[in-house]
Structures are given as structure tokens and as C-alpha cells.
N, C-alpha and C positions, 0 to 999 in steps of 0.2 A: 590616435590620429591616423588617419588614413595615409598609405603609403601612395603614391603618382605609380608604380609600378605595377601594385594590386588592378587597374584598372585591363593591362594585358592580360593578366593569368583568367580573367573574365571574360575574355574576349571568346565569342561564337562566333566562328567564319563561314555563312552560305554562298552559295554562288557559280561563276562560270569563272574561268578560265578565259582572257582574253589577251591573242595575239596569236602567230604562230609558234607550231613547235619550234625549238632549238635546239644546238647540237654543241653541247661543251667538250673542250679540249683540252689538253696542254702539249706544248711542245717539250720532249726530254731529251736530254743526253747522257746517256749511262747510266738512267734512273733519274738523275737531277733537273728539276724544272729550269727550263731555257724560253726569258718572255713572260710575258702577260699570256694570263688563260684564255683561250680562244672562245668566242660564243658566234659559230655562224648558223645558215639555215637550213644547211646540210654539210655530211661529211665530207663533201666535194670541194665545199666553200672553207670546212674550216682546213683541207689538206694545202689549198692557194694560200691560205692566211698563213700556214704553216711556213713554207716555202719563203710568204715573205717575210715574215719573222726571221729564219736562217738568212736569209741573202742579206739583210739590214745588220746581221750579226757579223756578217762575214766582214759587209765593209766596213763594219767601225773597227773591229780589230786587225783589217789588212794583213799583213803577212806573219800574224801571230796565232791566226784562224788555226793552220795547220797543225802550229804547236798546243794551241790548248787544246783541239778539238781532233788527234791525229786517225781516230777509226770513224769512219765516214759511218759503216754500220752499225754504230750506238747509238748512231739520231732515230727515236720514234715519237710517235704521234699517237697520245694515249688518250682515248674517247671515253667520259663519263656516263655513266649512265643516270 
């Protein structure tokens, strides 16, 4: 009996590409991912997304920011390729 799955390993994909490029992200802190992965439509858009991402973190945690988060220079913003 036929497997439902066999039908993908069959699969031949032609074609175009359709939409613009995009530019994956994630925001980290000390290596650790902080936030949902960013998809904007440049590095520019996904560094705003970034930003907002932090600032949204800041205020849910309010004056704990500091203590969980206390070296400002471990936040970066790592681009996939």
C-alpha cells in the first residue's frame, strides 16, 4: 500500500521565485535568542524591528530590565544568510 508521504519524495520543483528578497534575523543577548526571528526587507528594517523588539522587552520587564539584561553591549543582531 502506498504511503500519503511517498507522494513528496516525488515531488520535481520548476519555477520562479516569487516576491521580494528578504532579510532574516534574530535579536540575541549573550548568544541567546531574545523575540520572534525577524523577516524584514532589508537590514535597515530588520535593525527598527530590532529596536522594537528591545524597547517592548524593556517595558514588560520595567525595572528588572537592568537586572536581567545588566551589559547593554551583549545585545546583537545576527543576520542569516
Amino acid at each position: 500500500m502506498a504511503n500519503i508521504h511517498d507522494v513528496f519524495k516525488e515531488d520535481d520543483v520548476n519555477g520562479f521565485i516569487v516576491g521580494s528578497i528578504c532579510v532574516c534575523a534574530q535579536l540575541k543577548y549573550d548568544g541567546r535568542p531574545q523575540g520572534k526571528q525577524i523577516i524584514a526587507d532589508n537590514e535597515d528594517q530588520a535593525r527598527q524591528i530590532a529596536r522594537q523588539q528591545k524597547q517592548a522587552i524593556r517595558e514588560d520587564l520595567g525595572q528588572f530590565f537592568n537586572e536581567i539584561y545588566p551589559d547593554d553591549s551583549k545585545w546583537m543582531l545576527y543576520f542569516y544568510k
